[in-house]
N, C-alpha and C positions, 0 to 999 in steps of 0.2 A: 504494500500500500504506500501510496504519496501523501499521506498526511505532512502537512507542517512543511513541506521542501518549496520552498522558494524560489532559487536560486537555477537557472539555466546553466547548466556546468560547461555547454559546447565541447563538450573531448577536451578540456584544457584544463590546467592545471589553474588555480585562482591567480597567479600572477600572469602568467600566459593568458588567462581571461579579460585579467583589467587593463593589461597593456594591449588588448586587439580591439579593449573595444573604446578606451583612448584612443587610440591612432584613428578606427573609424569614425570616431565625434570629431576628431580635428578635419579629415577630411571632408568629412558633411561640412561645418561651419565655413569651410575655405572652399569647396568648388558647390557647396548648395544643393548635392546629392550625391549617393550614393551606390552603385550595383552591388549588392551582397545576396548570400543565403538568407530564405525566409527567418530561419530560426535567431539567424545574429541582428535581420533586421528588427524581428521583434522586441528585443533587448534593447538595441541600440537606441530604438526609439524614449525607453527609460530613462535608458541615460544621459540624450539629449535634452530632454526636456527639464531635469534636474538643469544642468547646467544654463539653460535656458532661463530657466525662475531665479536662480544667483543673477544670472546677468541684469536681470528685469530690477532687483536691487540695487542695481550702482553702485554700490559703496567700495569702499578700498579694502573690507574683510571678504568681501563676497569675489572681486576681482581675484588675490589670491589663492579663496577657494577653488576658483575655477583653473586657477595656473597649474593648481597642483593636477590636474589631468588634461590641459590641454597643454603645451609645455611651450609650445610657439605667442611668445609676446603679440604679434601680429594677427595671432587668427584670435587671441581672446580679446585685440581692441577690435575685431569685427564683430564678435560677437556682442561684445559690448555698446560698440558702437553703432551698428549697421542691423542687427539680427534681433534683439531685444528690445530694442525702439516700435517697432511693427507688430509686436504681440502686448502692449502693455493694456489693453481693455478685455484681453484672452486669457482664462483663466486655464492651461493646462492644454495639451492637445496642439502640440504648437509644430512636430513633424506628421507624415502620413506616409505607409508604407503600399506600394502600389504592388503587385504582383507581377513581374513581366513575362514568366515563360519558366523553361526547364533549361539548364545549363547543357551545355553543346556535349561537350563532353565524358558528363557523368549523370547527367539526367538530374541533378539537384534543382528545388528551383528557389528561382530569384529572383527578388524586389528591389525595387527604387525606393530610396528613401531620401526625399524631400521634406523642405519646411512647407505647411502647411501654410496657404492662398496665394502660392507660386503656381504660374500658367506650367502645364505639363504638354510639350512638344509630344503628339503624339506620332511616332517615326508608322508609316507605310508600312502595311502589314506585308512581306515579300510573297510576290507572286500578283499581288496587286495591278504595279504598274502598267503603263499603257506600252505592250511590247506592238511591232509593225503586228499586224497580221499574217495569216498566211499565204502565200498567193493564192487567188482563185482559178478557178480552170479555165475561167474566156483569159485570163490576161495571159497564162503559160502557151494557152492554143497561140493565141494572138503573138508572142514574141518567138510561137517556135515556128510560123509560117512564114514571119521575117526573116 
């Protein structure tokens, strides 16, 4: 039974867990999304949003709260600056994890994780496009009596 367990272990060891999922909060906060595994995204989402409400405070305790997992000076003054400015009337719920497909290679699948009321580029589903046609039979007659 799973009573009482919390905690997503992802195959990692708790230090190997908090430094992967550091590195993906910095990378969200710096390019604005994410491609991962559903399961990291679902986490990750946690743990952005934590760092997100520090941010929403401003202050110089909450700023080095947030240093201490994001490690880059720069992505915590965007975050502070640029990323927590746009949710201050939003109470909680501030990324969304999109589902995009199954991993090429190993069938895992994987989500986008965005900050929430960011336009989402929705990429042409393949096979879509407008390829030529095929040729028809009057035009093949037609160039082969030429």
């Amino acid at each position: 039974m799973r009573h009482g367990r919390k905690v997503r272990k992802l195959g990692r060891t708790s230090s190997h867990r908090k430094a992967l999922l550091n590195n993906l909060a910095t990378s969200l906060i710096q390019a604005g999304s994410v491609r991962t595994t559903d399961a990291k995204a679902k986490v990750l989402r946690g743990v952005v949003d934590r760092l997100v409400t520090f941010a929403k405070r401003g202050d110089l305790a909450a700023r080095r709260h947030v240093l201490r997992s994001v490690r880059d000076p720069k992505v915590v003054k965007r975050l502070f600056d640029e990323i927590a400015p746009r949710f201050v009337d939003r109470e909680g719920g501030y990324t969304r994890v999109l589902k995009i497909g199954a991993r090429r290679g190993d069938g895992a699948a994987i989500s986008l994780v965005t900050f929430s009321g960011e336009e989402v580029v929705k990429a042409p589903v393949s096979g879509t496009e407008a390829r030529p046609s095929a040729p028809k039979a009057e035009e093949t007659a037609a160039k082969a009596e030429a």
